[in-house]
N, C-alpha and C positions, 0 to 999 in steps of 0.2 A: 503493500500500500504506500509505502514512505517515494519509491520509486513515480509511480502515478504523482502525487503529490507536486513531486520537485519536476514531474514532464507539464502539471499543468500551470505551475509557476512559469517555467521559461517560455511557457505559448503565450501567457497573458503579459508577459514582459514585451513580447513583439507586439501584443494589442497595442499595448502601450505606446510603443513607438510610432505602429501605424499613426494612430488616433492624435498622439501631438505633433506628427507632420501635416496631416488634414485639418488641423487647428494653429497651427502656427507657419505652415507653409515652408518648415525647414526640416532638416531629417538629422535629428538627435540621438544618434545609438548610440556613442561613445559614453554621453553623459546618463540617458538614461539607464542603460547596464551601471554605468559608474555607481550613480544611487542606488542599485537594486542590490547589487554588492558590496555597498558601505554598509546599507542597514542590514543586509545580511551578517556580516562581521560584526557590527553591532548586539544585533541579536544573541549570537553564538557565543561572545565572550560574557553577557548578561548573564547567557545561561551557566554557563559554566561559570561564572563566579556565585552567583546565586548558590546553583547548587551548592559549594564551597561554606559559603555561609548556613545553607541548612543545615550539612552534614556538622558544622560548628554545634549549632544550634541545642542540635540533639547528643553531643557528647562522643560524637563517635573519632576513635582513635586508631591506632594498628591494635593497641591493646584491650579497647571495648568492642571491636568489630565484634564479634559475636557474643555481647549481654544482652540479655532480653529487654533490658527499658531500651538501649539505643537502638534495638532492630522495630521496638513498636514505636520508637518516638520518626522513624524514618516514615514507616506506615502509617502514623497518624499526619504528621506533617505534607503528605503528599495529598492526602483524603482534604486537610484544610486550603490547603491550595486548591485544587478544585473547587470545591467550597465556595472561598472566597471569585473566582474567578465569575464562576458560575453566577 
């Protein structure tokens, strides 16, 4: 599924381009790819530091990897995210 996803991202990234040459009269790929993969990079380091910060959060170390409060504060943690997102 992750595959579909990232193929219907790059189709609607060339919408993209179509759509603001037919609005602006000029043909921007360089720039618009350039945003799509700024905020993707963006994204990605969000994510991964975030997660960073959760697994902080809930205690977990090389030495707690496997206590039972930090493997349910992992599973709790994910469930409030959604959650909240939701």
């Amino acid at each position: 599924m992750p595959a579909l996803f990232a193929l219907v991202c790059w189709a609607m990234t060339t919408d993209v381009i179509d759509d603001t040459e037919i609005k602006t009269k000029d043909r921007l790929d360089g720039t618009i790819y350039l945003i799509y993969s700024f905020a993707r990079k963006l994204g990605q380091a969000y994510s991964a530091g975030f997660t960073g910060v959760l697994l902080s959060a809930v205690g977990y170390t090389a030495a707690t990897a496997f206590d039972t409060k930090v493997a349910n504060g992992i599973i709790v943690s994910g469930f409030e995210i959604v959650r909240i997102i939701a």
